[in-house]
C-alpha positions in Angstrom: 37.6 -81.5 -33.1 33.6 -80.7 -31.9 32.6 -80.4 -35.4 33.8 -83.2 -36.6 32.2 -85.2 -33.6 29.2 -83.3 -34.8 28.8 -84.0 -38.3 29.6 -87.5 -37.6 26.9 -87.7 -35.2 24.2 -86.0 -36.9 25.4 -86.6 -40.4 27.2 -84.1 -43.0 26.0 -80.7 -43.1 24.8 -80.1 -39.8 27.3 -77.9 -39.0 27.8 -74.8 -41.4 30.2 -72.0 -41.0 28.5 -68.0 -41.6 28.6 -67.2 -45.4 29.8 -70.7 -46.7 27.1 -71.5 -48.8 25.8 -68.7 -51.1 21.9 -69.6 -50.1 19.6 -72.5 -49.0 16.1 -72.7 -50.5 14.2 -73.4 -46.8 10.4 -73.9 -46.7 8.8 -71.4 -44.2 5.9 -71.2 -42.3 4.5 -67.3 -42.3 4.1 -65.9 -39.0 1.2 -63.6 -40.2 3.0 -60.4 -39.5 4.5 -59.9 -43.5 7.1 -57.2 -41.9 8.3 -59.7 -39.8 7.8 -62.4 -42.8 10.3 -60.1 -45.2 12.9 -59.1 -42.3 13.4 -62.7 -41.7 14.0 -62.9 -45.7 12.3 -66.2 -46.4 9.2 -65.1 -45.8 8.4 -66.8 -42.2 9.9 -68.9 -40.0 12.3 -71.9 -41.6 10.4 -75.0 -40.8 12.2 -77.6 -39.2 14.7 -75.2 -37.7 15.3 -74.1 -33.6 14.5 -70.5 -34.0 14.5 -67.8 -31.3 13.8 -64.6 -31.2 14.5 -61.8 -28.6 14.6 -58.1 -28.3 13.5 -55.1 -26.0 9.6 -55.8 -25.3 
């Protein structure tokens, strides 16, 4: 199975299913904009993390 390949490559917990664990305590790094800052609900952007955004322009 991939995510077995996965976690055995990159070690346990690199793969996580939606809504498996209740919440993560994530540093962030604020983006400046505090609306964006709350609707991201950690207060920036998790550090360490790929994160992309998109949208209309």
């Amino acid at each position: 199975m991939a995510m077995s390949q996965i976690d055995k490559q990159f070690g346990q917990g690199s793969v996580m299913k939606m809504g498996e664990k209740a919440a993560m305590n994530i540093e962030a790094i604020p983006t400046g904009a505090l609306s964006l800052d709350l609707a991201l609900g950690i207060g920036g952007l998790p550090r360490g993390r790929v994160t992309e955004i998109y949208g209309p322009e």
